[in-house]
N, C-alpha and C positions, 0 to 999 in steps of 0.2 A: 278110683280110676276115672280120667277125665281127660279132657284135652285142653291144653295147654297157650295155644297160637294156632290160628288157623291164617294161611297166605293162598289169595285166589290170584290167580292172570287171567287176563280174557276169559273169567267166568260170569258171562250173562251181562247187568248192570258192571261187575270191577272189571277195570282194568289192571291194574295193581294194588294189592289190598294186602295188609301184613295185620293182624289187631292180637294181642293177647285177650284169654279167655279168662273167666272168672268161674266159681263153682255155680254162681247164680250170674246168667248173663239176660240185661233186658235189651232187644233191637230198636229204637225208634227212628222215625223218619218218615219221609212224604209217601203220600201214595205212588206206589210204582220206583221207588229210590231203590228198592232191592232186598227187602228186608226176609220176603221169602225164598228169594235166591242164595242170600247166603246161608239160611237154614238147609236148603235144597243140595249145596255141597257135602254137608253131610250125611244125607240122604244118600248122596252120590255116593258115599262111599261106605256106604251101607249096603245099598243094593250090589256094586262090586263084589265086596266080601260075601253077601247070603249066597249060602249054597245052591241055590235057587237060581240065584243070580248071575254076575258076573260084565264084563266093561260092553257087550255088544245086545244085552238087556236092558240094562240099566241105561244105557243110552236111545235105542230106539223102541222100547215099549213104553218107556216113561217119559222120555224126553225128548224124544221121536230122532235128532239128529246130530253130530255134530254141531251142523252149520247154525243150528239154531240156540244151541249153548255156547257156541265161542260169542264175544261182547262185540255187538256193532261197534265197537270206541277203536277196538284192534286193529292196528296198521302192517306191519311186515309181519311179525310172530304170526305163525297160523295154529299155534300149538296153544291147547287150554292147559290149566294145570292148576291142580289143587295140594296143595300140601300141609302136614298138619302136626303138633309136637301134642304128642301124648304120655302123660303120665301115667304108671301102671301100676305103681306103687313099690316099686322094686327098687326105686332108688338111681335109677338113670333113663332119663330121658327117650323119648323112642321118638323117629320122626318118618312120616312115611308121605312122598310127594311123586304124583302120578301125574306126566305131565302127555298128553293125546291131541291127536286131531284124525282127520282121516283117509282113506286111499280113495283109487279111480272108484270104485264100488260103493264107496257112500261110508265104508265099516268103520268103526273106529279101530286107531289105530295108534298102540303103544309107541311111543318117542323116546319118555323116561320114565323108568318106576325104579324109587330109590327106598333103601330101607336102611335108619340106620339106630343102634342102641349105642347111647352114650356114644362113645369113640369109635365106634366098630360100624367097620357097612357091615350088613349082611346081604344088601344084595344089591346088583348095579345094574340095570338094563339100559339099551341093549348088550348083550353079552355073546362070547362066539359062538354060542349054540342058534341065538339068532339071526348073527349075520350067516350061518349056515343054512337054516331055514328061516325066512321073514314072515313066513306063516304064523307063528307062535309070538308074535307082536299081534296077533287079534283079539290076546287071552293075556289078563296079567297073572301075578305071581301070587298076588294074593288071593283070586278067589279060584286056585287049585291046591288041594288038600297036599298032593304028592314034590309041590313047589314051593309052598308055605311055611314048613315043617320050622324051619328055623326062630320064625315071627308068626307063628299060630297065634297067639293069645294076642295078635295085633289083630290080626285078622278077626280073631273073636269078638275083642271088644267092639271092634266096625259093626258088624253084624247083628248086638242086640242091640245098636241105638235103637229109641225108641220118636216116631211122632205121630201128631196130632193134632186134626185138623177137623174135628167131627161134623158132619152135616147132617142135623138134625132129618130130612129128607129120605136120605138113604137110611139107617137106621130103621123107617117107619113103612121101608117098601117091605113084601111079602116076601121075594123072589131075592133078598137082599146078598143072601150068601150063597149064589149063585156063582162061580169060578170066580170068587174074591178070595182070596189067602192075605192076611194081614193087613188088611187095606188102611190106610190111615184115614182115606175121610168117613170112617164107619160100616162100610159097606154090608162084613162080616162082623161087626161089633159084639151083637148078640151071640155068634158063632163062636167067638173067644170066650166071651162067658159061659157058656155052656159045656165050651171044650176042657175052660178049669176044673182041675177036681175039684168034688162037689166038696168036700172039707171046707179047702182055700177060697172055694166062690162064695159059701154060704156067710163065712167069717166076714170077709170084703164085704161082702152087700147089708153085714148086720152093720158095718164101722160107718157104712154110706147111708144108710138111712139114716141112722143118728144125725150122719151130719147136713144132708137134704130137709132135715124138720127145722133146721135151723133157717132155711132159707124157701123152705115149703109147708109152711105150718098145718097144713091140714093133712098131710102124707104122715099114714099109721104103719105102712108094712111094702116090703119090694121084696120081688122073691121070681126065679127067673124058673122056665117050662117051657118043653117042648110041646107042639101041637100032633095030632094025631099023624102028619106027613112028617111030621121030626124037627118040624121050624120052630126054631127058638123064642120065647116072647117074655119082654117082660109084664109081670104084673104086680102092679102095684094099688095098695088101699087106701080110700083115702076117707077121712071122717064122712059117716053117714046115720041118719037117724035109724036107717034100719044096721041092725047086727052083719047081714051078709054081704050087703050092697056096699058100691062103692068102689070096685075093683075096676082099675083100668088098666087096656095093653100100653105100650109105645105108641101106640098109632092114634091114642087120643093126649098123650103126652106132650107138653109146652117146648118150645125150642129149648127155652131157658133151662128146663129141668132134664131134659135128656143129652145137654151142652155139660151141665156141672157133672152127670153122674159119670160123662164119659173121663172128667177130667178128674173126678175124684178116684175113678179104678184106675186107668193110665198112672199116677200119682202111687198108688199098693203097690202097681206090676211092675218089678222086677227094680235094678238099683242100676243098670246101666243108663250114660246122657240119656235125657226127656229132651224133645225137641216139640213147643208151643206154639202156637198159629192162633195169634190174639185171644187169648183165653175170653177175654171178658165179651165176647159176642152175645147177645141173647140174655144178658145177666142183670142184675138190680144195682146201681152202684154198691148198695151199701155189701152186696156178696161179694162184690171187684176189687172193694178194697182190704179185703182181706187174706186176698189170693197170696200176695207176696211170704205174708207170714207164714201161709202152709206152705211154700215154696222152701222157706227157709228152717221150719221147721225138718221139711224132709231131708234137707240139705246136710241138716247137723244128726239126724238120725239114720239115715244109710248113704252118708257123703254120695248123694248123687246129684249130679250135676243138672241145669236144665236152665235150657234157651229159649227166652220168649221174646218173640215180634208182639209188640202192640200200639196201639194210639190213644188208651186210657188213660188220661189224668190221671182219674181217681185211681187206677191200679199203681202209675206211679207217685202217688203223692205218701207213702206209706213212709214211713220215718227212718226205716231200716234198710234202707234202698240206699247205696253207697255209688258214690260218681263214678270209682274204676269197676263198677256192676253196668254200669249202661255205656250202649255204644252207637252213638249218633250218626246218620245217614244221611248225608248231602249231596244229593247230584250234583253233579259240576259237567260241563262241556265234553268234558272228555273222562266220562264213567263216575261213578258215586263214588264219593269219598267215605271212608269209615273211621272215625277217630273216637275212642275212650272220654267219656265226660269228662273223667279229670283234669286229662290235658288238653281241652278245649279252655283258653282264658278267662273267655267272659263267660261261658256256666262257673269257673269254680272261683271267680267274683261273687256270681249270683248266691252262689252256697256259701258263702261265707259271709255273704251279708247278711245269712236267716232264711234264705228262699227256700223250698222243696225242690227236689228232681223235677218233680212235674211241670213246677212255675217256671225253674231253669233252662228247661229243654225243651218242653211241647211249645213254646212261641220259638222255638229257632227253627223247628222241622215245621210249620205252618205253611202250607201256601201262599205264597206272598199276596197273590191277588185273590184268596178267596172268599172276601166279600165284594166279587164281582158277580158268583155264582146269585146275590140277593136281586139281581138284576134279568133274570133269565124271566125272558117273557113280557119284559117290560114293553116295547116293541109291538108285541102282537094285537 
């Protein structure tokens, strides 16, 4: 199960963006070109579908407003819209495009939400229940159980994307899972792991240490515990001359090493799209260039899908990294362009002369003047 195409309008950076998805998609491009924003529409429509959630949550507890999601680049349209083709496995196509802006009161406010399998809509809004009440355009179709029923398992699959964005920081606070519920920058990180059954946590964390020794050599044991107030910690062992010594929480833990474990559990949990936020933060090259591989190995072992924003060479210079896998990010005048490596000319020259992804692409997404930044201070 996976998504297929994703098309934004006046979302954020796009102003009109159409790209087909891959099962391994990588973002690259300049700082601030959009690369978390287009990750961020997914989000969007995740947080719609969680029960939890819904279009007037997901809008101003996360992303405080309309007005601040619709794309400065937008002229007349005052309406945002995200829409997306999803495979389900079933054999026909599903595509679901919500398109909002908002009223006198600031709300957001449904325009169009369309739903369709293969050949069939299953739903059109607005519809005449709406135009009899315009109230029920403050609420879509998909994140109500009793309105859904037809495209549930659209809704589903919205709902357990998954991302990540760990900040070492939070993680290492005491008070961390404090009114956090699934937070993506780690908030309740430890909270998740604790809340797994102890079965499925213990396995996960024996498959994770195995693979942290590879990039933490001196780490003998990780094993997670609540504290006498019920706060979750990790602890982990690390080589010590004495037998008992050697044990430390998170809070004495490296960014690097509390960066990979977040991303090696994220990676176990669950098989719905993973959605990435520069994995290789905090990491050793020689660990980053090995990221893709486990990408792809999960890829082929529970077809699940996963989107990463990055700026590492080394992550992209990996051999098995394919042109129509990455999707190149160029501001322009009037909103960031998004186009497929492949069909960009002069990268799929570059690859065919011999070049890597990385050699290909990270000199097109470069700042053009930023070895002016070697100048800062000269002056003073």
């Amino acid at each position: 199960m996976r998504f297929t195409r994703i098309r934004l309008e006046n979302w954020r950076n796009f102003l009109d963006v159409s790209v087909p998805l891959e099962n391994r998609v990588f973002l690259v491009g300049p700082n601030a070109s959009g690369k978390s924003n287009f990750l961020d529409a997914i989000r969007f429509l995740r947080d719609v579908a969680d029960v939890q959630g819904g279009i007037q949550r997901a809008v101003s507890s996360t992303r405080r407003s309309v007005s601040e999601i619709r794309s400065l680049y937008a002229r007349r349209n005052p309406n945002v819209a995200v829409e997306v083709e999803v495979d389900l496995g079933d054999g026909e196509p599903w595509v679901y495009r919500l398109e909002f802006a908002q009223d006198n009161q600031r709300r957001p406010l449904v325009k169009r939400e369309l739903v369709t399998h293969g050949e069939t809509t299953l739903l059109s809004r607005p519809n005449k229940q709406d135009e009899k009440d315009p109230e029920l355009l403050t609420q879509t179709h998909l994140e109500q159980v009793n309105t859904n029923r037809k495209f549930r398992q659209l809704a589903d699959f919205f709902a357990k994307v998954r991302y990540l964005h760990l900040v070492p920081q939070l993680v290492r606070e005491p008070d961390r899972s404090t009114g956090r519920v699934n937070d993506p920058f780690g908030g309740d990180f430890l909270e998740q792991l604790a809340t797994t059954s102890s079965k499925t946590r213990e396995s996960r964390l024996k498959r994770i240490t195995s693979a942290l020794r590879a990039a933490v050599p001196q780490l003998q044991e990780l094993t997670l515990k609540r504290d006498e107030r019920g706060v979750p910690h990790l602890l982990v062992r690390y080589k010590h001359w004495r037998p008992t010594a050697g044990w430390q929480t998170e809070a004495q833990l490296s960014d690097g090493t509390i960066r990979l474990l977040g991303l090696l559990w994220v990676v176990l949990d669950g098989t719905a799209p993973l959605l990435l936020e520069e994995p290789e933060l905090s990491l050793h090259t020689a660990v980053v260039r090995h990221i893709p591989q486990m990408l792809a190995r999960l890829s082929r072992k529970n077809d699940r899908q996963v989107l990463v924003s990055t700026h590492s060479a080394d992550l992209l210079s990996d051999e098995g990294i394919g042109a129509e896998e990455v999707l190149v990010l160029e501001p322009l005048k009037e909103g960031t362009h998004v186009e497929v490596a492949k069909d960009v000319e002069q990268i799929r020259a570059l690859l065919e002369g011999g070049l890597s992804v990385a050699d290909a692409v990270i000199p097109r997404t470069s700042p053009k003047d930023a070895d002016q930044l070697a100048l800062f201070g000269a002056a003073l």
